[in-house]
PDB file of N, CA, C and O in Angstrom, chain B, residues numbered from 101:
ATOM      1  N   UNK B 101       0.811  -1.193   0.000  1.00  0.00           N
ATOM      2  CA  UNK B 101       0.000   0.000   0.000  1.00  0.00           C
ATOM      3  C   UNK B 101       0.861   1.266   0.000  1.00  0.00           C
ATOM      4  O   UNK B 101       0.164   2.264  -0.183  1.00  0.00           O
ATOM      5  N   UNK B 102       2.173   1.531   0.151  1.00  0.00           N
ATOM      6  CA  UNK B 102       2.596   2.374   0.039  1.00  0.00           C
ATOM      7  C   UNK B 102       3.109   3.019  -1.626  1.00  0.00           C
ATOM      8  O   UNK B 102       2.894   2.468  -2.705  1.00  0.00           O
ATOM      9  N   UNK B 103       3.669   4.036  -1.439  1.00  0.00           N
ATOM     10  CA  UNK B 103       4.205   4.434  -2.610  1.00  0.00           C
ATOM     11  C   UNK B 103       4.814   3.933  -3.627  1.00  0.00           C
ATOM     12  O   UNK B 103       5.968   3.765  -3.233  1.00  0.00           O
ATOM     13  N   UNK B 104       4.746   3.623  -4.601  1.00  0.00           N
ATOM     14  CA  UNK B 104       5.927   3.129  -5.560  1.00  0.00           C
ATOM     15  C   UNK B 104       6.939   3.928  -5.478  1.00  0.00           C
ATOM     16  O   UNK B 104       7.054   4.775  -4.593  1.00  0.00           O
ATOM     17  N   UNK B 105       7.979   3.677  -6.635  1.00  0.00           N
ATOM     18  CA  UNK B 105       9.101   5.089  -6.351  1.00  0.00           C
ATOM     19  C   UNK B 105       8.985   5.456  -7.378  1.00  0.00           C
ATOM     20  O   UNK B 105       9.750   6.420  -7.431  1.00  0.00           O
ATOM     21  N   UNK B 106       8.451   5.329  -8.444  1.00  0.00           N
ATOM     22  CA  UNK B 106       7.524   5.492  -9.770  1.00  0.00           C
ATOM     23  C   UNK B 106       6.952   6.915  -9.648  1.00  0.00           C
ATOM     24  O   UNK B 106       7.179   8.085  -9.958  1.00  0.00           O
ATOM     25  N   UNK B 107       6.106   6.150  -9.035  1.00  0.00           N
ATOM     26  CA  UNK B 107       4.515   7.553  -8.419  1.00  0.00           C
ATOM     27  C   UNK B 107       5.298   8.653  -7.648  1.00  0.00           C
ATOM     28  O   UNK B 107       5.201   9.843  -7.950  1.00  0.00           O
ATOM     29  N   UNK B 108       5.878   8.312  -6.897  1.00  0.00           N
ATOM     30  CA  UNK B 108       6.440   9.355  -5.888  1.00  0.00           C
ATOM     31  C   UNK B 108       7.597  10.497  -6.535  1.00  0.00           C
ATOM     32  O   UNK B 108       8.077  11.514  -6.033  1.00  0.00           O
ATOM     33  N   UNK B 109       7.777   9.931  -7.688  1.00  0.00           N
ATOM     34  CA  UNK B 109       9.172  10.463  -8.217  1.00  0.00           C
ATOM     35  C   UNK B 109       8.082  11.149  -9.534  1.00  0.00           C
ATOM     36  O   UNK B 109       8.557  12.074 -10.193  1.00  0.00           O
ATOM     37  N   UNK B 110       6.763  10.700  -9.840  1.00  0.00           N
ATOM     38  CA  UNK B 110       5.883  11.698 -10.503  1.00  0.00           C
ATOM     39  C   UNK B 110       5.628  12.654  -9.421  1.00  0.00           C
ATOM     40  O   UNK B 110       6.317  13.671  -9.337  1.00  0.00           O
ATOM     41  N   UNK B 111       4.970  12.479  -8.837  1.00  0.00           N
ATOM     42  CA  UNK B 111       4.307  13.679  -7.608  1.00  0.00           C
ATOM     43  C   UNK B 111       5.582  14.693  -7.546  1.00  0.00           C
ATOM     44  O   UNK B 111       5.378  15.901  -7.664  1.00  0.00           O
ATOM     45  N   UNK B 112       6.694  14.266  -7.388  1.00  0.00           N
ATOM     46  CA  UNK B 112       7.684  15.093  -7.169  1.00  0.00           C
ATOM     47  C   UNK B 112       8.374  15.883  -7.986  1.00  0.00           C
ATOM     48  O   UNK B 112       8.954  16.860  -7.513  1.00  0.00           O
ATOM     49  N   UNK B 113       8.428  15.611  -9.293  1.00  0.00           N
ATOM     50  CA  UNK B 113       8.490  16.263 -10.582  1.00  0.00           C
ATOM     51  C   UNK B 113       7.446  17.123 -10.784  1.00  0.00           C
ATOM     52  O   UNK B 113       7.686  18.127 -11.454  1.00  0.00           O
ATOM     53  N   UNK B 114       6.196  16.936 -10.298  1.00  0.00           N
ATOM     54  CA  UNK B 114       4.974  17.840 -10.506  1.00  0.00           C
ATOM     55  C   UNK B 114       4.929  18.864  -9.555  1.00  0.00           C
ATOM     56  O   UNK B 114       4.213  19.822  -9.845  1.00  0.00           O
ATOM     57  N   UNK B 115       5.435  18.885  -8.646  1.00  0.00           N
ATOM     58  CA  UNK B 115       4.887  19.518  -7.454  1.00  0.00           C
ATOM     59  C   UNK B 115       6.418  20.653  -7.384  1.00  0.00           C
ATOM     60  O   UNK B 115       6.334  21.789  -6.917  1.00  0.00           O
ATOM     61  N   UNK B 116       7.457  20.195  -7.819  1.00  0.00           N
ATOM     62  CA  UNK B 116       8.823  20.350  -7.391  1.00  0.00           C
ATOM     63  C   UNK B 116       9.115  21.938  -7.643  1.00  0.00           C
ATOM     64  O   UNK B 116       8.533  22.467  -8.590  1.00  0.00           O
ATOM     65  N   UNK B 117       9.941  22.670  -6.878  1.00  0.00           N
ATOM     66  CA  UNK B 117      10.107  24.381  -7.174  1.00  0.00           C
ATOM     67  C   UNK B 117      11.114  24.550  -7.974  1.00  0.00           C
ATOM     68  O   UNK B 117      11.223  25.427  -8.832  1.00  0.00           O
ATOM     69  N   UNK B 118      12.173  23.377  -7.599  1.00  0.00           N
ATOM     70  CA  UNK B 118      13.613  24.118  -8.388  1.00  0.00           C
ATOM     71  C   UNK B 118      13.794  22.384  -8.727  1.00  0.00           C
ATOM     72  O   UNK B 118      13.196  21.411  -8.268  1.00  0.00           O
ATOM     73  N   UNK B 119      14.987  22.516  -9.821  1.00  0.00           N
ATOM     74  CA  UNK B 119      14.998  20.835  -9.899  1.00  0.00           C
ATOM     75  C   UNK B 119      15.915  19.950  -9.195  1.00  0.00           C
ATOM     76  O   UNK B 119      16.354  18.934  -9.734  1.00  0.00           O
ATOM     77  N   UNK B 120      16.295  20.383  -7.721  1.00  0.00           N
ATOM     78  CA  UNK B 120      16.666  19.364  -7.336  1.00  0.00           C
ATOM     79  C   UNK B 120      15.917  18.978  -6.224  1.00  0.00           C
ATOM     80  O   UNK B 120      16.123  17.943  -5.591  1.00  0.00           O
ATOM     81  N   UNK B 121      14.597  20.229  -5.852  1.00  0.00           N
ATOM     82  CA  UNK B 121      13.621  20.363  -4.763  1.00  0.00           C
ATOM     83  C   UNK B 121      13.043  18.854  -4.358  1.00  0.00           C
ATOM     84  O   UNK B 121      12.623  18.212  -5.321  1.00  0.00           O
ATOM     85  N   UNK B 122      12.963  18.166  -2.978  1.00  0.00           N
ATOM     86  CA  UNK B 122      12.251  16.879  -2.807  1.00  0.00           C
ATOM     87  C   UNK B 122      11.247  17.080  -1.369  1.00  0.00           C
ATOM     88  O   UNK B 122      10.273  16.406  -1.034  1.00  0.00           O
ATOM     89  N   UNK B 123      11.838  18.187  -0.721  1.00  0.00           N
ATOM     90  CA  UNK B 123      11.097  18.387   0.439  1.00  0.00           C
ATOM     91  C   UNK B 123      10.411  19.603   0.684  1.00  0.00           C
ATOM     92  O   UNK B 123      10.373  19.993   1.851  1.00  0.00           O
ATOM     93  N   UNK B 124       9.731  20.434  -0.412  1.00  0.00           N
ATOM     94  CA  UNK B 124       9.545  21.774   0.069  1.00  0.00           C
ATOM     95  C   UNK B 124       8.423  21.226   0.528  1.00  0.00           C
ATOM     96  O   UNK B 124       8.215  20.018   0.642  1.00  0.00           O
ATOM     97  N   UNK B 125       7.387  22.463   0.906  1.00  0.00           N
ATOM     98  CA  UNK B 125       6.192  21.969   1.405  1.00  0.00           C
ATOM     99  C   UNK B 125       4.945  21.667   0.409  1.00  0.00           C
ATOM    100  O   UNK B 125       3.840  21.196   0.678  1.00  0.00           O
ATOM    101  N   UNK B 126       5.431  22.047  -0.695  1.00  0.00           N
ATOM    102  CA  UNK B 126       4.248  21.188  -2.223  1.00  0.00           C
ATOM    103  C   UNK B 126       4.446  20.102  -2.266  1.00  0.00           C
ATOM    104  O   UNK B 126       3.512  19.301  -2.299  1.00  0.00           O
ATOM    105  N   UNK B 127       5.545  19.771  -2.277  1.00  0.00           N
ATOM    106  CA  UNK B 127       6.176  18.361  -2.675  1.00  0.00           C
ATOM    107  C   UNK B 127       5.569  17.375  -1.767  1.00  0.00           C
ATOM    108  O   UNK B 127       4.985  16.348  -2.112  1.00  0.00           O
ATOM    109  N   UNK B 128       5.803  17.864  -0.376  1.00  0.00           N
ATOM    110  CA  UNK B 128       5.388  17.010   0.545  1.00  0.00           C
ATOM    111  C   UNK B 128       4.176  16.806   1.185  1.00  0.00           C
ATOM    112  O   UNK B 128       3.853  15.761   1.749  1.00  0.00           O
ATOM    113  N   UNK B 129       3.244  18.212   1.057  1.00  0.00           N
ATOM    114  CA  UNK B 129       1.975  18.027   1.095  1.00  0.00           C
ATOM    115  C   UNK B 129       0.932  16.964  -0.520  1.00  0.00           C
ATOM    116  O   UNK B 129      -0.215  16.530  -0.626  1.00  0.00           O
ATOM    117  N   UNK B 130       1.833  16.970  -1.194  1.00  0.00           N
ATOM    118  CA  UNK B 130       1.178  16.141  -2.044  1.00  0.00           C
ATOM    119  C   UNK B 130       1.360  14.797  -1.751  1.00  0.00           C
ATOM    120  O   UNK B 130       0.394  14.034  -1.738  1.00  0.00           O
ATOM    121  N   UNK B 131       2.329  14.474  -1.547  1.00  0.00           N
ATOM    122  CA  UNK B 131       2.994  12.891  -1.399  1.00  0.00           C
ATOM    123  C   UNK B 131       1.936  12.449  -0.642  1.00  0.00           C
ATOM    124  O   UNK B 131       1.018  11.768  -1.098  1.00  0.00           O
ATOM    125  N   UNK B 132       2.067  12.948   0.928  1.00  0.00           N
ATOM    126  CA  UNK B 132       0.525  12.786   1.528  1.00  0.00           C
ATOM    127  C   UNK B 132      -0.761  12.998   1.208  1.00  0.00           C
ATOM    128  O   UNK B 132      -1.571  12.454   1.958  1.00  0.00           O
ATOM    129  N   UNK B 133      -1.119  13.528   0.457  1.00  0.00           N
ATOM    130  CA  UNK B 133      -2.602  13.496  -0.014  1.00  0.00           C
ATOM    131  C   UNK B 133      -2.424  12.293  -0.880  1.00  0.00           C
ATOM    132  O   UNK B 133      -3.165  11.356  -0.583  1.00  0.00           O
ATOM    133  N   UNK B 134      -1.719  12.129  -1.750  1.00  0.00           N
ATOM    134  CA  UNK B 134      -1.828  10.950  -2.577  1.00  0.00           C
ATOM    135  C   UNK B 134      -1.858   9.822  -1.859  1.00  0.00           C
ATOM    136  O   UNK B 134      -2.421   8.874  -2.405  1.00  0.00           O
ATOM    137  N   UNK B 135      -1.300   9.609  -0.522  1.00  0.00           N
ATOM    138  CA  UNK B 135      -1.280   8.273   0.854  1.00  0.00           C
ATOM    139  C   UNK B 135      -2.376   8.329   1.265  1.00  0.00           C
ATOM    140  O   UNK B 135      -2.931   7.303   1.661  1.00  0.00           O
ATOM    141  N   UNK B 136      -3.036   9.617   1.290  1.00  0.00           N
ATOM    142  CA  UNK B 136      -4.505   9.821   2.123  1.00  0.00           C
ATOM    143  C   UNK B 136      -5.462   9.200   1.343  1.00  0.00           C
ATOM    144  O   UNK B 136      -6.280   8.404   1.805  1.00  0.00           O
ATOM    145  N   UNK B 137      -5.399   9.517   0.218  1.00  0.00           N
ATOM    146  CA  UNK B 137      -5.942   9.281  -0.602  1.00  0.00           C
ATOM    147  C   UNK B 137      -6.285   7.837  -0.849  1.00  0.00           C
ATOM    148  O   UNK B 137      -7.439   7.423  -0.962  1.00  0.00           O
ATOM    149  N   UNK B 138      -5.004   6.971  -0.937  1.00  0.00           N
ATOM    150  CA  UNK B 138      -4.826   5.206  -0.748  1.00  0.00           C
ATOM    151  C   UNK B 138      -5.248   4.820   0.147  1.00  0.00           C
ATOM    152  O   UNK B 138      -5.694   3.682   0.002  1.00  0.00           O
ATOM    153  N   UNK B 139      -5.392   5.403   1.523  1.00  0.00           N
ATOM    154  CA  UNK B 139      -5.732   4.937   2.796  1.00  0.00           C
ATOM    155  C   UNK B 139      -7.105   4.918   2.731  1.00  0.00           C
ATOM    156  O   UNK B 139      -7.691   3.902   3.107  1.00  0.00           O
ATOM    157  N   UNK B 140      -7.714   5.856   2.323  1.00  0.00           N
ATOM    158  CA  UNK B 140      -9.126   6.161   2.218  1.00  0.00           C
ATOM    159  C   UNK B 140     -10.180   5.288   1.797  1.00  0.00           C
ATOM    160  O   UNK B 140     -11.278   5.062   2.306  1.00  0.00           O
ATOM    161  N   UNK B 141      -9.421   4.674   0.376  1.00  0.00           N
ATOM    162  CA  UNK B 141     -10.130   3.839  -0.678  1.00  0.00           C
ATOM    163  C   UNK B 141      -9.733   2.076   0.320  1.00  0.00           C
ATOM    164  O   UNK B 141     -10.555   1.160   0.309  1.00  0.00           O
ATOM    165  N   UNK B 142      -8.601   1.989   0.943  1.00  0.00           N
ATOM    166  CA  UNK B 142      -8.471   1.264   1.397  1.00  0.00           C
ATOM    167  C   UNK B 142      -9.581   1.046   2.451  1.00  0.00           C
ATOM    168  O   UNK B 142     -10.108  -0.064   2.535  1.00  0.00           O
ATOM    169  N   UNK B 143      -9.981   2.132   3.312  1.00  0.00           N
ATOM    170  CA  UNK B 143     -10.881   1.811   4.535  1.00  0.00           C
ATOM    171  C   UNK B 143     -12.206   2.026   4.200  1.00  0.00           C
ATOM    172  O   UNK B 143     -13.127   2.071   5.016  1.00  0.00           O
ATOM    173  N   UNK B 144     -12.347   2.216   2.488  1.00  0.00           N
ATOM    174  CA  UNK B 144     -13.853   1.687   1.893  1.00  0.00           C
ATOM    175  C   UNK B 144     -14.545   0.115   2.250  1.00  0.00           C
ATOM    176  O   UNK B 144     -15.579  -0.335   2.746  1.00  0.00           O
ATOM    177  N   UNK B 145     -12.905  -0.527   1.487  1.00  0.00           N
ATOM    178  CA  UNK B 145     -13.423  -1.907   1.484  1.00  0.00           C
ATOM    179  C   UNK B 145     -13.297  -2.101   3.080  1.00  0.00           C
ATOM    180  O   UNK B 145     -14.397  -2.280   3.604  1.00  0.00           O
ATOM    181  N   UNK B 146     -12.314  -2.105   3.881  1.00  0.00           N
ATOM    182  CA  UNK B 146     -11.917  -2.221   5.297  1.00  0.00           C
ATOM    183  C   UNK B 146     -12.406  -1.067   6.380  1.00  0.00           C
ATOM    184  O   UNK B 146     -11.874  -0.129   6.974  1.00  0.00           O
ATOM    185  N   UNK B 147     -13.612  -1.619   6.307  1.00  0.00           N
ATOM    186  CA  UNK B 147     -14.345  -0.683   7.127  1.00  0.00           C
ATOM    187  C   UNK B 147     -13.890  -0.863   8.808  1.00  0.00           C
ATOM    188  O   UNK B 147     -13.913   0.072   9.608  1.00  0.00           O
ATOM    189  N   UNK B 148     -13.477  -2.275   9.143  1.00  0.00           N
ATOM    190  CA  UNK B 148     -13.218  -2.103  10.644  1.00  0.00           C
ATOM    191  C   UNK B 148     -11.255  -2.162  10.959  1.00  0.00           C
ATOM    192  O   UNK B 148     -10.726  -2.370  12.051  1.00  0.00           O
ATOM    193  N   UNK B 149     -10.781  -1.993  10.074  1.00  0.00           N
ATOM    194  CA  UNK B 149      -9.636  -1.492  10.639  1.00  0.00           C
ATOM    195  C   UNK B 149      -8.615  -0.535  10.963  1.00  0.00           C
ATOM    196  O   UNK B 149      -7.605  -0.200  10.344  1.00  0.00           O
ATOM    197  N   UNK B 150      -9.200  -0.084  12.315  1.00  0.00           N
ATOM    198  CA  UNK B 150      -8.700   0.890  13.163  1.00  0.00           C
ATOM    199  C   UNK B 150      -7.578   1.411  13.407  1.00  0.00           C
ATOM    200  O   UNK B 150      -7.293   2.570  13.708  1.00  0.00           O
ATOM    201  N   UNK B 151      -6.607   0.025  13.192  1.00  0.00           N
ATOM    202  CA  UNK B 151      -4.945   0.682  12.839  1.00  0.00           C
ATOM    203  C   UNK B 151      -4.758   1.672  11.886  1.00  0.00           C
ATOM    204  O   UNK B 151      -4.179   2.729  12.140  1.00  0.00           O
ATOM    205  N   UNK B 152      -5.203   1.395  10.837  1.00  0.00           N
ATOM    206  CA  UNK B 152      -5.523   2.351   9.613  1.00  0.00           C
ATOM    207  C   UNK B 152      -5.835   3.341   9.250  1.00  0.00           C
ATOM    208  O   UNK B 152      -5.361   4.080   8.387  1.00  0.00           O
ATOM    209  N   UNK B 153      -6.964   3.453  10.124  1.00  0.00           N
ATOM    210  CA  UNK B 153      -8.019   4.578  10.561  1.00  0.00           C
ATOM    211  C   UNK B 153      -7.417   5.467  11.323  1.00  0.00           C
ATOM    212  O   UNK B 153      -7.872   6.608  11.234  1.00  0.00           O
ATOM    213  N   UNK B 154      -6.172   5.236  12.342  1.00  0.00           N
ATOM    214  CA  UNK B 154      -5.558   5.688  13.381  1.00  0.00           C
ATOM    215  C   UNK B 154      -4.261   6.615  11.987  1.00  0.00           C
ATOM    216  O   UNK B 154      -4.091   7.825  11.832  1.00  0.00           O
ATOM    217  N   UNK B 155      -3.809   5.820  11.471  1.00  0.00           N
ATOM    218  CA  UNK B 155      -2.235   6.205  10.758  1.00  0.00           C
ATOM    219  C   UNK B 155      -3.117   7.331  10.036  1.00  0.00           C
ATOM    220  O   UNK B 155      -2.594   8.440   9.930  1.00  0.00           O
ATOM    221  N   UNK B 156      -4.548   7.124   9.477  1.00  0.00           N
ATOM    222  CA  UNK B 156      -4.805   8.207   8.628  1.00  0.00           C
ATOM    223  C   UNK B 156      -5.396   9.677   8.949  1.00  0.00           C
ATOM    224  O   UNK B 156      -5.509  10.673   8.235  1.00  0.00           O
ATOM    225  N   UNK B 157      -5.710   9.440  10.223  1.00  0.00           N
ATOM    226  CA  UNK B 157      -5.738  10.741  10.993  1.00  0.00           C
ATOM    227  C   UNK B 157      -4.508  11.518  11.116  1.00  0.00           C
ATOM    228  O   UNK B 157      -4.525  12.748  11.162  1.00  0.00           O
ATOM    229  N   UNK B 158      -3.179  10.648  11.183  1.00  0.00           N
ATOM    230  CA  UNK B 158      -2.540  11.054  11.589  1.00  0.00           C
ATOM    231  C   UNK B 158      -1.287  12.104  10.823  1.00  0.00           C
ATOM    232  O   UNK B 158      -0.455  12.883  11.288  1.00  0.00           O
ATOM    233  N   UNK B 159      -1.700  11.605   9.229  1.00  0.00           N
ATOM    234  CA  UNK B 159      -1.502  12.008   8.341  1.00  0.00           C
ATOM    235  C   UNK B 159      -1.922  13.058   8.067  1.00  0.00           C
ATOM    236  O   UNK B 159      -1.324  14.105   7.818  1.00  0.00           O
ATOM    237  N   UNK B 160      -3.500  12.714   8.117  1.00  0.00           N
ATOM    238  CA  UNK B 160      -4.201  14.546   7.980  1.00  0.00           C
ATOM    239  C   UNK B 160      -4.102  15.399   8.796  1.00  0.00           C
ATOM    240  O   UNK B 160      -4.510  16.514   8.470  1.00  0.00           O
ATOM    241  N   UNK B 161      -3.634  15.244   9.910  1.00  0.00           N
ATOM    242  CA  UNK B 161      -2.814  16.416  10.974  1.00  0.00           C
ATOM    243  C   UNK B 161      -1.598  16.618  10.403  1.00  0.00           C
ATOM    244  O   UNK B 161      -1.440  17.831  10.268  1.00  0.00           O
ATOM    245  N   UNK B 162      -0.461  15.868   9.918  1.00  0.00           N
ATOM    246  CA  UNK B 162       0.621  16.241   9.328  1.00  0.00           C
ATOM    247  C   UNK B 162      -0.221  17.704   8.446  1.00  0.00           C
ATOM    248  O   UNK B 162      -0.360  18.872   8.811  1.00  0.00           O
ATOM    249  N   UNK B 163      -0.690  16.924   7.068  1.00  0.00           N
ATOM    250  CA  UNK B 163      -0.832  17.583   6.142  1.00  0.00           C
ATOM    251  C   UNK B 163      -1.173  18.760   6.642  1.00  0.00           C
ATOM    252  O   UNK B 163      -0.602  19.770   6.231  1.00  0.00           O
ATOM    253  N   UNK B 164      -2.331  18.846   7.780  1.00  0.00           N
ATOM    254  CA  UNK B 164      -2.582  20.106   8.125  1.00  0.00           C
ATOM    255  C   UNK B 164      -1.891  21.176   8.394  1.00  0.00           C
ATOM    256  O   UNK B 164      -2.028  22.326   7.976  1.00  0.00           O
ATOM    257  N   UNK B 165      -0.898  20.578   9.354  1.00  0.00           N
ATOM    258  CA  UNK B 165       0.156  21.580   9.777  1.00  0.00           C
ATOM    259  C   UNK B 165       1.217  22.375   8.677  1.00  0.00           C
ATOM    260  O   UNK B 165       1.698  23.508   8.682  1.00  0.00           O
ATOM    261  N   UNK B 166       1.335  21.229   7.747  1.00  0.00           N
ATOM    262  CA  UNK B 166       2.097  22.001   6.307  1.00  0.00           C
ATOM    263  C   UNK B 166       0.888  22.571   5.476  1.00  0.00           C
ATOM    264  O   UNK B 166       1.191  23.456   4.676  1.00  0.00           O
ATOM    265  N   UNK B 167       0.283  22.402   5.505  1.00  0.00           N
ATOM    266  CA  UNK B 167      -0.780  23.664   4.833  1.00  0.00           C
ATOM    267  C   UNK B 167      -1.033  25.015   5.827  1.00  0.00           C
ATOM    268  O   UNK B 167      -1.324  26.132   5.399  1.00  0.00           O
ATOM    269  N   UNK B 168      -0.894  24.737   6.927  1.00  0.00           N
ATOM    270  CA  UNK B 168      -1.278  26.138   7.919  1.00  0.00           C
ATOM    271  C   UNK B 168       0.393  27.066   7.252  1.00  0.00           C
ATOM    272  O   UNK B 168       0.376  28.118   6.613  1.00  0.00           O
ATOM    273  N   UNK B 169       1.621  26.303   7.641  1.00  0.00           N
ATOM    274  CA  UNK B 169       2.324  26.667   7.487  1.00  0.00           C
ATOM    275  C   UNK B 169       3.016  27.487   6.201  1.00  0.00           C
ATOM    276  O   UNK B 169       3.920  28.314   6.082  1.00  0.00           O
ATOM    277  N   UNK B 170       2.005  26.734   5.227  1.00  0.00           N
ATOM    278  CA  UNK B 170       2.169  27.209   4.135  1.00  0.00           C
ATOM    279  C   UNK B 170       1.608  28.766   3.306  1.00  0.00           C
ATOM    280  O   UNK B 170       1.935  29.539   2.404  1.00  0.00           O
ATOM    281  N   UNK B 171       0.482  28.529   4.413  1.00  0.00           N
ATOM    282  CA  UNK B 171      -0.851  29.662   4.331  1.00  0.00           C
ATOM    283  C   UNK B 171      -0.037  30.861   4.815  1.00  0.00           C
ATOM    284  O   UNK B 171       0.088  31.808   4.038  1.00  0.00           O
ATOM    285  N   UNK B 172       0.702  30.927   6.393  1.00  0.00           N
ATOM    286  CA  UNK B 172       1.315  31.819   6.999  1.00  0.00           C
ATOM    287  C   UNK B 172       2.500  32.351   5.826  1.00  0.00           C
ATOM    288  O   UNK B 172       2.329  33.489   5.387  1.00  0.00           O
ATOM    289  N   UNK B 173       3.372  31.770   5.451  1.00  0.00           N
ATOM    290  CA  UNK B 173       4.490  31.803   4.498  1.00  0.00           C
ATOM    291  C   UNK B 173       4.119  32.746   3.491  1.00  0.00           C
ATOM    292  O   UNK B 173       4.387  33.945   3.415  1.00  0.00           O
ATOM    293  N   UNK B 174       3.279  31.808   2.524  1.00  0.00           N
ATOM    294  CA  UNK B 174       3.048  32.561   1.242  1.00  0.00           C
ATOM    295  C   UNK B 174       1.505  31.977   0.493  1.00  0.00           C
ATOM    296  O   UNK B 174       1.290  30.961  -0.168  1.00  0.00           O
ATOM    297  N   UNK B 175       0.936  32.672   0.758  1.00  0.00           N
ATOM    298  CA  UNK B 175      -0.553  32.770   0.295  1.00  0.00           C
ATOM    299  C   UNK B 175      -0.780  32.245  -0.968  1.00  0.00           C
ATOM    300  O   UNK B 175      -1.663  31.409  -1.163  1.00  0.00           O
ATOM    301  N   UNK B 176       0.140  32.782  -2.072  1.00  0.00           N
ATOM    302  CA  UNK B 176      -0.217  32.552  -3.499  1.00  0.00           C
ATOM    303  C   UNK B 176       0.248  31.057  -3.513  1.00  0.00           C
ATOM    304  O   UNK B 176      -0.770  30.371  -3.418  1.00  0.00           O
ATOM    305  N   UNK B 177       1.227  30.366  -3.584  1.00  0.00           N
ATOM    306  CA  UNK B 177       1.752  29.399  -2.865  1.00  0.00           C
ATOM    307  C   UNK B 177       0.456  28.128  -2.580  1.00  0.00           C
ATOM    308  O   UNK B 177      -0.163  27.215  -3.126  1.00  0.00           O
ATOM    309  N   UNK B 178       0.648  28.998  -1.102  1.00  0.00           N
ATOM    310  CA  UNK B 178      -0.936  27.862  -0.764  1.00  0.00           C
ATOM    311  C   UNK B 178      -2.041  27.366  -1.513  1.00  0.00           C
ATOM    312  O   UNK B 178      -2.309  26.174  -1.659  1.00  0.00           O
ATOM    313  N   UNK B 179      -2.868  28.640  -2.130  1.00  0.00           N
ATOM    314  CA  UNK B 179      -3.642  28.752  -3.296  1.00  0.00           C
ATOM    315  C   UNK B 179      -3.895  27.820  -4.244  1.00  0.00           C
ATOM    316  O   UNK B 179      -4.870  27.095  -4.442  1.00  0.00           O
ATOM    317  N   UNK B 180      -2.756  27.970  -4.851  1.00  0.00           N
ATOM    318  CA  UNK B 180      -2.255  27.046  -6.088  1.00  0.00           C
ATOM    319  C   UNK B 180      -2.081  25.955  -5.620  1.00  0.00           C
ATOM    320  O   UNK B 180      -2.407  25.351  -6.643  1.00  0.00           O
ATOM    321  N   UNK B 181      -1.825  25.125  -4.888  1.00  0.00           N
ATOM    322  CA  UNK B 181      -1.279  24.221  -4.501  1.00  0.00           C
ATOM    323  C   UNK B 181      -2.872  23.536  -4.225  1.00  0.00           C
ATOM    324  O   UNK B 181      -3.308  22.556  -4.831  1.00  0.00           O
ATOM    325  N   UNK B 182      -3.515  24.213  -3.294  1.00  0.00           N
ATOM    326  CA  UNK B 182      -5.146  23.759  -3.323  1.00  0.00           C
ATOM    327  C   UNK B 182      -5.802  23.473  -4.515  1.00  0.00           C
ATOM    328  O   UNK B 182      -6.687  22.629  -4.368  1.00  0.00           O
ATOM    329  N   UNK B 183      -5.647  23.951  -5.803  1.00  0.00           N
ATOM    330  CA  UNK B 183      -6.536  23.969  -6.870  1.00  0.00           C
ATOM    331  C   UNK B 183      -5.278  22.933  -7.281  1.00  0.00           C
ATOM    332  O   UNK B 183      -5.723  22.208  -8.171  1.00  0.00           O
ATOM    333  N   UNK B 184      -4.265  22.673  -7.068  1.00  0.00           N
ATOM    334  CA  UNK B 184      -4.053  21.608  -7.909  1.00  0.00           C
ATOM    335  C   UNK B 184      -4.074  20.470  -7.491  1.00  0.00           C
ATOM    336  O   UNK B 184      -3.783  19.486  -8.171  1.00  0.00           O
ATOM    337  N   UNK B 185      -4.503  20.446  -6.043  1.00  0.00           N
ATOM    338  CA  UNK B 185      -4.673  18.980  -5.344  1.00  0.00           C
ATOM    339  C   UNK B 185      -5.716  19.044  -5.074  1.00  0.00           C
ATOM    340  O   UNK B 185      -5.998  18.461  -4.027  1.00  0.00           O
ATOM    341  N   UNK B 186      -6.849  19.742  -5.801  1.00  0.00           N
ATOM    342  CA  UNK B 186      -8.506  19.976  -5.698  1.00  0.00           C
ATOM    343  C   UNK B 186      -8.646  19.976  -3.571  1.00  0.00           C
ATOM    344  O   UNK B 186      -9.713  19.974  -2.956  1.00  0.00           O
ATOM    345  N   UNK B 187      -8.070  19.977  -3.312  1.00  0.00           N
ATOM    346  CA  UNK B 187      -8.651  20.149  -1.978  1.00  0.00           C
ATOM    347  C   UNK B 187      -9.107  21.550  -1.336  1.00  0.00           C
ATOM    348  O   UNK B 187      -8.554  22.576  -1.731  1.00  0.00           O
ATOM    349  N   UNK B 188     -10.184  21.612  -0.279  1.00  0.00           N
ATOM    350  CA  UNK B 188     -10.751  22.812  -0.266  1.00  0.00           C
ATOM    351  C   UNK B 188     -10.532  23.062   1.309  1.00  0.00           C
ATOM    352  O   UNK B 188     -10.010  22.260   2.083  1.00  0.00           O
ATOM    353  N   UNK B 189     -11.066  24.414   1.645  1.00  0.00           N
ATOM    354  CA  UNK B 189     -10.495  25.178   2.583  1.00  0.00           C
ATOM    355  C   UNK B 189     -11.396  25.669   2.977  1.00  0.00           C
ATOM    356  O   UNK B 189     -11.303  26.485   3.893  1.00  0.00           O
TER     357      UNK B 189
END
């Protein structure tokens, strides 16, 4: 269930600021939405497992905190980054 290094090395080419960028906060708020995302569809079919349920909360507090952080930083930034990971605010 985790990442390929495939996918991750797309997300990161897409998301990336400069080209050797792997950790800014686009990069890495995407990586996680795309996990959130797997986890999600996963606890469709797996409705009772709670381990799961637990890691994916825990994720969306990550993500949160790099989106607050991102918001404080640079607005336009944030913005964009929302409309391209369709997530809303």
């Amino acid at each position: 269930m985790s990442l390929s290094k495939q996918t991750k090395q797309e997300i990161v080419n897409k998301f990336q600021t400069h080209p050797d960028d792997t950790g800014s906060p686009e990069v890495q708020i995407a990586l996680l939405t795309h996990r959130i995302q797997q986890i999600t569809e996963h606890l469709k079919k797996f409705k009772k497992d709670h381990n799961t349920r637990r890691s994916l909360l825990k994720l969306v507090g990550q993500r949160r905190k790099l989106l607050d952080y991102l918001k404080q930083v640079d607005i336009k930034r944030y913005r964009t980054l929302l409309n391209a990971l369709n997530l809303r605010k």
